[in-house]
N, CA, C and O atoms as a MOPAC input file, in Angstrom:
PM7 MOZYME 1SCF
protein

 N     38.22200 1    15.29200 1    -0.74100 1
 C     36.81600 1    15.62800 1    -0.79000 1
 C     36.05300 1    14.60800 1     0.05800 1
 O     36.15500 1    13.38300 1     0.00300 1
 N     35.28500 1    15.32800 1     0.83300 1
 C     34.91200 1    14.31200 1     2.13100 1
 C     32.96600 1    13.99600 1     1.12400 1
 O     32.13400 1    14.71200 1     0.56700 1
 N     33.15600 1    12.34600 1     1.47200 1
 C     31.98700 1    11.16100 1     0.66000 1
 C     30.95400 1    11.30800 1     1.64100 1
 O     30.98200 1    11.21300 1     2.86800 1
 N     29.54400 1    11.70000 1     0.39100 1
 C     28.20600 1    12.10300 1     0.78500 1
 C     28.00200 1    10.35800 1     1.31100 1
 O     28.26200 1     9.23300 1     0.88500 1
 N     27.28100 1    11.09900 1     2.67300 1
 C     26.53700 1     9.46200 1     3.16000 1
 C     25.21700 1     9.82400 1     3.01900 1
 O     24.74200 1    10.88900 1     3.41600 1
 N     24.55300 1     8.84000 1     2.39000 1
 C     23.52600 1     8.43000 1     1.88600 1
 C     22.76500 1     7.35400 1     2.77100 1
 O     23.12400 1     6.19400 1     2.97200 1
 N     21.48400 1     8.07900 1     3.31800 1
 C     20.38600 1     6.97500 1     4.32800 1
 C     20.13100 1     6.00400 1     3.52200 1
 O     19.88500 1     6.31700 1     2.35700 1
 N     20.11800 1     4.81700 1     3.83200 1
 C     19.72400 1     3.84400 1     2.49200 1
 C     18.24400 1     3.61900 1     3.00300 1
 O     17.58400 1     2.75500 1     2.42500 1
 N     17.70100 1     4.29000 1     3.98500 1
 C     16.20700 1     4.08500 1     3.98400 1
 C     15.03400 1     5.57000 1     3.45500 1
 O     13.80400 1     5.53100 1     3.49400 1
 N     15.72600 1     6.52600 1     3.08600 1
 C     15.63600 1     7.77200 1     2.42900 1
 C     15.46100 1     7.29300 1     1.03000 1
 O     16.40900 1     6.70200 1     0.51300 1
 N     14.56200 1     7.44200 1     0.47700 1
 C     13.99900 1     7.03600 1    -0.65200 1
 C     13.83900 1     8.14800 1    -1.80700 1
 O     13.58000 1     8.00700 1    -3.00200 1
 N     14.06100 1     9.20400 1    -1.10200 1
 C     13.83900 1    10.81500 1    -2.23500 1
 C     14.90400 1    10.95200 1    -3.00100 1
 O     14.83900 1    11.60800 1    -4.04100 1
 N     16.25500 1    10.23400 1    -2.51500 1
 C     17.71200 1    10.29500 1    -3.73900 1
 C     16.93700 1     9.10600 1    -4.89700 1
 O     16.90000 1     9.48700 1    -6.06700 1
 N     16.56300 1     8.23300 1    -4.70000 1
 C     15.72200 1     7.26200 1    -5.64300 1
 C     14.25000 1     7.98000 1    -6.37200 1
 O     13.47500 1     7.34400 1    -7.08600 1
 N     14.15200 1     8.89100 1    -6.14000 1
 C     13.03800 1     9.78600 1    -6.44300 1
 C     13.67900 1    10.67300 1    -7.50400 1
 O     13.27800 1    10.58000 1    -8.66500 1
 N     14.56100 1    11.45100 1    -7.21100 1
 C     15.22600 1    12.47800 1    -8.00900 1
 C     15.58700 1    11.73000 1    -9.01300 1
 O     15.32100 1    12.10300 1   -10.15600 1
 N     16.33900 1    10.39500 1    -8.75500 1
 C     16.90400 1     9.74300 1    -9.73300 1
 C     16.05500 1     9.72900 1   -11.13300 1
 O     16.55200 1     9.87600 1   -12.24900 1
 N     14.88400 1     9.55500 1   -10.88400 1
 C     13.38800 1     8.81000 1   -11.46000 1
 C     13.82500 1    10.38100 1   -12.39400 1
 O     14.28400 1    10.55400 1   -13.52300 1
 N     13.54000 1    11.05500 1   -11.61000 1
 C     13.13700 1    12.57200 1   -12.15800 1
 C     14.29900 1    12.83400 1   -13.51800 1
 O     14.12600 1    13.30000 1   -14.64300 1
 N     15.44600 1    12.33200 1   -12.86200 1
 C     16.73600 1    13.42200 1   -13.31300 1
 C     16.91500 1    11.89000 1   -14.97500 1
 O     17.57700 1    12.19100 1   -15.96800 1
 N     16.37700 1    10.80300 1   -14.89600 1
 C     16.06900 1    10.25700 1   -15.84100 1
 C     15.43400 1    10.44400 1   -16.97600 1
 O     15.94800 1    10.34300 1   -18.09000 1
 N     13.95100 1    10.80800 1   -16.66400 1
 C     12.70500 1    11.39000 1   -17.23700 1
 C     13.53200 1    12.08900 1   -17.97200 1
 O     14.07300 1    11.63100 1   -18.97800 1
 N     13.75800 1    13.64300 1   -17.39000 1
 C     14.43300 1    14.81400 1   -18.37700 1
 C     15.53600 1    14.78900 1   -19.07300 1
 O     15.92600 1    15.75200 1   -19.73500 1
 N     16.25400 1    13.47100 1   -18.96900 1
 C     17.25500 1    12.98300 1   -19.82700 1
 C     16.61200 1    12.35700 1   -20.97900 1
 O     17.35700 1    12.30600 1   -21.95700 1
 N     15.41300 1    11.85200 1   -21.15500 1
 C     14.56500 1    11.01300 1   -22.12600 1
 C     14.87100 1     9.62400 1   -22.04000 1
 O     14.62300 1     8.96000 1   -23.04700 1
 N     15.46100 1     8.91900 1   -20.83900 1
 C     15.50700 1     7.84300 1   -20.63600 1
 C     14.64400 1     7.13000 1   -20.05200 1
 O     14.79700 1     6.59800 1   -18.95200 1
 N     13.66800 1     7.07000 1   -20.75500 1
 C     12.20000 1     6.53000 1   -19.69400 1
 C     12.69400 1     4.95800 1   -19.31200 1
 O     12.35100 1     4.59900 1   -18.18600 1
 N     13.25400 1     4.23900 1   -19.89800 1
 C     13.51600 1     3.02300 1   -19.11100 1
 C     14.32900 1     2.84000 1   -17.62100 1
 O     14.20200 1     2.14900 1   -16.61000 1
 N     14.99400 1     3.60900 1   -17.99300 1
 C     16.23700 1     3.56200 1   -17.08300 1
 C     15.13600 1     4.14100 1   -15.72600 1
 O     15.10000 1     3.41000 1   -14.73700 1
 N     14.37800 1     5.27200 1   -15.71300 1
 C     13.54100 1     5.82900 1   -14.85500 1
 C     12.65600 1     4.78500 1   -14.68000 1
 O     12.41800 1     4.78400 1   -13.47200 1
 N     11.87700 1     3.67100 1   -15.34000 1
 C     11.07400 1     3.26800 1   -15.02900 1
 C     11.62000 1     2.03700 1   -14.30100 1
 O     10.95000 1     1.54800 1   -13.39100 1
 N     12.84900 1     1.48800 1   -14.66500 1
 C     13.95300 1     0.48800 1   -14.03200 1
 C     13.97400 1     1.16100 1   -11.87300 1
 O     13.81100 1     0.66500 1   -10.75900 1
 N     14.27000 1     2.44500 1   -12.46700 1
 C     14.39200 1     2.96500 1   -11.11200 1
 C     13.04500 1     2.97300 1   -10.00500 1
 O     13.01300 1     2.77800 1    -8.79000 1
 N     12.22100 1     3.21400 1   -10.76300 1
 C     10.77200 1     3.08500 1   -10.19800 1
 C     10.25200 1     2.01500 1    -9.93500 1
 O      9.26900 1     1.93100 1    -9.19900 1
 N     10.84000 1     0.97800 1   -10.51000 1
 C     10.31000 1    -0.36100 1   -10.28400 1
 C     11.39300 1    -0.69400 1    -8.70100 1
 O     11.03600 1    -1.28900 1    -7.68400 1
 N     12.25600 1    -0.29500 1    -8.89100 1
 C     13.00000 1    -0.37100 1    -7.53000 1
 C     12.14600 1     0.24400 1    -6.45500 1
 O     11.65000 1    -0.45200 1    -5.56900 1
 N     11.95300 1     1.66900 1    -6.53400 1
 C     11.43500 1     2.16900 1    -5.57000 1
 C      9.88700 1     1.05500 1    -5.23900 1
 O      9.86900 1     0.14900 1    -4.40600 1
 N      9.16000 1     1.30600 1    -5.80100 1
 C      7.55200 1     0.33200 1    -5.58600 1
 C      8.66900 1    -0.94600 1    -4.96000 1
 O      8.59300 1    -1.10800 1    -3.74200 1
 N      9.24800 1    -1.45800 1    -5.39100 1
 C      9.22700 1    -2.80700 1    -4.25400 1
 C     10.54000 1    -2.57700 1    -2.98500 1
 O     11.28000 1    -3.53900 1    -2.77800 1
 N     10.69200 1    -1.65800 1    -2.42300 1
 C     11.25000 1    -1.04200 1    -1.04600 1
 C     10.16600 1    -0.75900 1    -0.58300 1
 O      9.89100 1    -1.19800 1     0.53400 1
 N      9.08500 1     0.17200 1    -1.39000 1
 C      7.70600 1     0.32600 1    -0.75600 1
 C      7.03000 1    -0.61200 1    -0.27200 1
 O      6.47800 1    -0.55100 1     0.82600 1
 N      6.99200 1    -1.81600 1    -1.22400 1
 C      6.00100 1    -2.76300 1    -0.77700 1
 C      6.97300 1    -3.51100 1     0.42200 1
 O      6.40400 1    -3.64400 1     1.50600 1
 N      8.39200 1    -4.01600 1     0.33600 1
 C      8.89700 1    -4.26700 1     1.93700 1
 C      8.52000 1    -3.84500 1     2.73600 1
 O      8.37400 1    -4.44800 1     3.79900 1
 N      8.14900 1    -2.39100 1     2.50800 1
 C      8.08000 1    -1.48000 1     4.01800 1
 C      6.12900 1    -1.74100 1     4.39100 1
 O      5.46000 1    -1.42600 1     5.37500 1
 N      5.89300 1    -2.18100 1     3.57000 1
 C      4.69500 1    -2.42000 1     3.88300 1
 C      3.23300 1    -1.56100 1     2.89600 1
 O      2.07100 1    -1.92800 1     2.71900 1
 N      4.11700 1    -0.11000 1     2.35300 1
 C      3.39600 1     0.65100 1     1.83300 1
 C      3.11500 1     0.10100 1     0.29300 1
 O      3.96500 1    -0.03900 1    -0.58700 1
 N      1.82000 1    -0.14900 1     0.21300 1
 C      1.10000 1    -1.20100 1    -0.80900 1
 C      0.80000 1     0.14300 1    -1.83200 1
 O      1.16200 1     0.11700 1    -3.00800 1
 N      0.11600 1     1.28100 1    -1.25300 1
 C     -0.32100 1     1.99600 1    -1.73500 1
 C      1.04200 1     2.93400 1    -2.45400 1
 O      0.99600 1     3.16000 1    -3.66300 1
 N      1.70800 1     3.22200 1    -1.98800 1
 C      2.97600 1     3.75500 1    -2.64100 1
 C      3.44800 1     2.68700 1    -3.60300 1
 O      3.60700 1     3.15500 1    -4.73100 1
 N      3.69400 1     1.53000 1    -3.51900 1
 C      4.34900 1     0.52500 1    -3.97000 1
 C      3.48800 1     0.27200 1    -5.41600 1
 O      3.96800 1    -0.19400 1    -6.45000 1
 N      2.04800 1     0.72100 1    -5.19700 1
 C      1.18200 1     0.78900 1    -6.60200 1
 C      1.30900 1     1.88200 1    -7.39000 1
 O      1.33800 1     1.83200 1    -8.62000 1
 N      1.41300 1     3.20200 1    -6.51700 1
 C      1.93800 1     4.35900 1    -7.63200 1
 C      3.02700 1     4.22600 1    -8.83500 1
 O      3.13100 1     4.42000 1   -10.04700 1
 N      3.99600 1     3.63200 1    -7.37100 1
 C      5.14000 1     3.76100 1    -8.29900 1
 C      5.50000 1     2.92500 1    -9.75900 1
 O      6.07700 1     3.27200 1   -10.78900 1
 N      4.75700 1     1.43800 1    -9.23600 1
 C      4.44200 1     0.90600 1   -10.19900 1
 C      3.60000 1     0.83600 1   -11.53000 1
 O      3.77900 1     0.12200 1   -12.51700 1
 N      2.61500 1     1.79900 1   -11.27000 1
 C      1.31200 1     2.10400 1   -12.19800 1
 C      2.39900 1     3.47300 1   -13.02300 1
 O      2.00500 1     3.83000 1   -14.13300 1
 N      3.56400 1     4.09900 1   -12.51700 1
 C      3.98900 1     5.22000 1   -13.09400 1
 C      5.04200 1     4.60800 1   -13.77400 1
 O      5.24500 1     5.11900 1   -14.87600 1
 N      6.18900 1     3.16800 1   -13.31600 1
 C      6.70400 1     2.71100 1   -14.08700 1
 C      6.12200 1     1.71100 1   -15.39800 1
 O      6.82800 1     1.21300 1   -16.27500 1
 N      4.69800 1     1.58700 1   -15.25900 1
 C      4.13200 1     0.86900 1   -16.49100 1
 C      4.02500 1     2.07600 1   -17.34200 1
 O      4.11800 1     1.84300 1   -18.54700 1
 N      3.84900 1     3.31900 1   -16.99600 1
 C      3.70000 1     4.49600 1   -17.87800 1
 C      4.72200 1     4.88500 1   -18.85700 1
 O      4.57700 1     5.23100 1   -20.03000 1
 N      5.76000 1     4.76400 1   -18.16200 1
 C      7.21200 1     5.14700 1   -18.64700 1
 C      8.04700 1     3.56000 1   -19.42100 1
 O      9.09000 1     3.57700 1   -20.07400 1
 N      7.29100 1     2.44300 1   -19.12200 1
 C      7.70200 1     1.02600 1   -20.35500 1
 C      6.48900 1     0.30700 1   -20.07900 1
 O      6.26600 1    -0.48000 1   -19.15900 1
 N      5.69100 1     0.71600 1   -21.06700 1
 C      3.78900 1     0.17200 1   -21.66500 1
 C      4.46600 1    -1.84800 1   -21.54300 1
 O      4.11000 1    -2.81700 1   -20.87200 1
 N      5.26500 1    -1.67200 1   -22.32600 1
 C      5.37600 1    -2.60400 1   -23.08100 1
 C      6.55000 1    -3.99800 1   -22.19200 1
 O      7.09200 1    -4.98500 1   -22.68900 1
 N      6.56300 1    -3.42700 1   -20.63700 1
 C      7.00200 1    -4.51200 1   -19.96000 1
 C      6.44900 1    -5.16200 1   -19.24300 1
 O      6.20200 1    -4.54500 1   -18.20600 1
 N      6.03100 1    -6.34600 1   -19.24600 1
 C      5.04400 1    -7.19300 1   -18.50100 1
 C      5.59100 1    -7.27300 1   -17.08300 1
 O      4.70200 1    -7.44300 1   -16.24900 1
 N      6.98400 1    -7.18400 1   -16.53200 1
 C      7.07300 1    -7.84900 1   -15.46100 1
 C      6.29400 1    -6.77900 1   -14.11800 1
 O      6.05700 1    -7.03300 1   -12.93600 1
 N      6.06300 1    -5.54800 1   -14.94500 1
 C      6.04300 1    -4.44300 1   -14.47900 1
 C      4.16800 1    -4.40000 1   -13.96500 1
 O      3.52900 1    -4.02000 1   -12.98300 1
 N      3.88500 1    -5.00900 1   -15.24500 1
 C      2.17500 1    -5.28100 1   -15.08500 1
 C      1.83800 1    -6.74500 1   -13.71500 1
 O      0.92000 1    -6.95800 1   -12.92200 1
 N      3.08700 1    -7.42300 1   -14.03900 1
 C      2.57400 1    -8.36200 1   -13.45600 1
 C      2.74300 1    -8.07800 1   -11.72100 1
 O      2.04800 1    -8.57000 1   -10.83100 1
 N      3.83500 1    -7.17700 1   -11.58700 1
 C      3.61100 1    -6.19100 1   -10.10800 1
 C      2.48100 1    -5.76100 1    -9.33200 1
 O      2.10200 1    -5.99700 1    -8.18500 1
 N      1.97300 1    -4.93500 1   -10.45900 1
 C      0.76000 1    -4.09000 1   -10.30400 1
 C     -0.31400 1    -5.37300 1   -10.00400 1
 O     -1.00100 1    -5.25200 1    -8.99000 1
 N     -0.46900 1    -6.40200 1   -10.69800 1
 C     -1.63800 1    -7.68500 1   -10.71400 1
 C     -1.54600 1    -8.19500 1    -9.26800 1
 O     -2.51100 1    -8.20300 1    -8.50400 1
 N     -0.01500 1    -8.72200 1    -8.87300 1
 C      0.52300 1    -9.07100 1    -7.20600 1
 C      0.03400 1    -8.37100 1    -6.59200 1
 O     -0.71100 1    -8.96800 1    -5.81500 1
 N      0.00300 1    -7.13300 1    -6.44100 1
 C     -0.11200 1    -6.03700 1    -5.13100 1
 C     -1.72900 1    -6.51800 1    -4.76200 1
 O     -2.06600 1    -7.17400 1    -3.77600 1
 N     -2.89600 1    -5.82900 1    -6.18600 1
 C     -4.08400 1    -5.86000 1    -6.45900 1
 C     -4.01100 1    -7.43200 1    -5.59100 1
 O     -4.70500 1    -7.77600 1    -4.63400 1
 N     -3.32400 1    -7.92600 1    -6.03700 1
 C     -4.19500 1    -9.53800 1    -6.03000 1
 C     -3.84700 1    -9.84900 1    -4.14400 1
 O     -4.46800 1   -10.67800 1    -3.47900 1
 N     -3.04700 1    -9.20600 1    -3.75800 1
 C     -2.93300 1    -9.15200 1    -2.13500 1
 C     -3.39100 1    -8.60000 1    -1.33700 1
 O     -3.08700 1    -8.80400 1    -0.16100 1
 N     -4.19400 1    -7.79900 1    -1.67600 1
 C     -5.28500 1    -6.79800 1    -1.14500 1
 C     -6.22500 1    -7.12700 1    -1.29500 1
 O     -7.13100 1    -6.49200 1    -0.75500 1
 N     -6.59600 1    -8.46000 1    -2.21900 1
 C     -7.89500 1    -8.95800 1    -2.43400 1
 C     -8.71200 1    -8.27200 1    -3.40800 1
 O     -9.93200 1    -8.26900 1    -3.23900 1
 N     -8.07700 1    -7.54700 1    -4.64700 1
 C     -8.80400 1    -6.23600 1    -5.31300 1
 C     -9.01300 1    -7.85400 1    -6.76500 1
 O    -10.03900 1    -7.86800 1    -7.44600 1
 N     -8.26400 1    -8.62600 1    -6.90500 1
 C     -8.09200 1    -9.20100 1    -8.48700 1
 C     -8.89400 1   -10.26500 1    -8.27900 1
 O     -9.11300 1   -11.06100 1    -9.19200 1

């Protein structure tokens, strides 16, 4: 069986992931994944993606700070905090 190659700069298999989490009821594991995605975003420069994703992984674990303290970095580099 010939092995799927995977763009490692294609970010939508890390997207589905998020998704195919959610409907499993594993919101951590999805929000683990989302916290990945937001900081590839913010490498790439995209601040504004890099805040979604992060403002959607505080949604999916309220109750993890490192996740808030992301969201505070970004804000606070843009000059918003």
């Amino acid at each position: 069986m010939p092995k799927a190659i995977v763009d490692p700069d294609d970010l939508q298999p890390r997207v589905e992931l998020v998704r195919l989490y959610e409907r499993a009821g594993r919101k951590l594991d999805a929000a683990a994944e989302q916290v990945k995605l937001g900081g590839i975003q913010a490498e790439r420069g995209d601040t504004e993606g890099a805040l979604e994703s992060f403002e959607r992984a505080a949604v999916l674990a309220p109750e993890n700070l490192d996740i808030l303290e992301k969201i505070l970095g970004l804000h606070e580099s843009r000059g918003e905090a």
